[in-house]
C-alpha positions in Angstrom: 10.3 -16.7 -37.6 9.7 -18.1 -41.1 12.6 -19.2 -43.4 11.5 -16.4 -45.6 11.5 -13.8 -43.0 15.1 -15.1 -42.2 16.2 -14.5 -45.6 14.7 -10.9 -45.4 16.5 -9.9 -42.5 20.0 -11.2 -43.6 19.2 -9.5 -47.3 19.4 -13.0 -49.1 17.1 -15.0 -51.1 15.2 -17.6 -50.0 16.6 -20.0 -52.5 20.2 -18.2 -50.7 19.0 -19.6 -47.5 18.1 -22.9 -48.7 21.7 -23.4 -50.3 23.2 -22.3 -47.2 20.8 -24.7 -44.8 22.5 -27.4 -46.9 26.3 -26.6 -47.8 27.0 -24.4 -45.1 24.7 -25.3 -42.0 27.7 -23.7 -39.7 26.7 -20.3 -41.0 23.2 -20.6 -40.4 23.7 -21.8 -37.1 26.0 -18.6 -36.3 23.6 -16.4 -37.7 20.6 -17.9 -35.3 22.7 -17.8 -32.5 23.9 -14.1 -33.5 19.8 -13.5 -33.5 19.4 -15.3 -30.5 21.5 -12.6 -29.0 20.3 -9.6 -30.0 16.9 -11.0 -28.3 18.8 -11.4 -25.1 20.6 -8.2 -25.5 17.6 -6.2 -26.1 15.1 -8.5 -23.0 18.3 -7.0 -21.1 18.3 -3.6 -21.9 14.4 -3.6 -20.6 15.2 -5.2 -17.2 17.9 -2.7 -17.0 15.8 0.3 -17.8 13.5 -1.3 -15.1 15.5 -1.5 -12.1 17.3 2.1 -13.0 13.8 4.0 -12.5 13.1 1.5 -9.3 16.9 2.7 -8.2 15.8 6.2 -9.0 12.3 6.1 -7.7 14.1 4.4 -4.3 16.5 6.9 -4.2 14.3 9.9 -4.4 12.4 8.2 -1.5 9.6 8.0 -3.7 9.5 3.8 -3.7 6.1 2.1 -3.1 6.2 -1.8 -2.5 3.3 -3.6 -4.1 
């Protein structure tokens, strides 16, 4: 992700961004690692969805290993 696109998705500027890389390098790193998580949250969600329709599919007796 660019800097820019960073600074579009928190709704600051770029220049915002830049201020904040420098004075407050804390908050950036919070708000990457608060990104970071959402991308774990939602790889999780997939998996999830995943192995509930191989639990349904295995439950209904309908389960085919490949």
């Amino acid at each position: 992700m660019t800097r820019q696109e960073l600074a579009d998705l928190i709704g600051v500027s770029r220049n915002t961004l830049n201020t904040w890389e420098k004075e407050k390098p804390e908050l950036v790193r919070l708000i990457n690692l608060g990104l970071q998580t959402d991308v774990q949250i939602s790889e999780t969600r997939k998996l999830l969805k995943k192995l509930e329709e191989i639990e349904k599919k295995a439950s209904s007796g309908k389960f085919e290993l490949k």
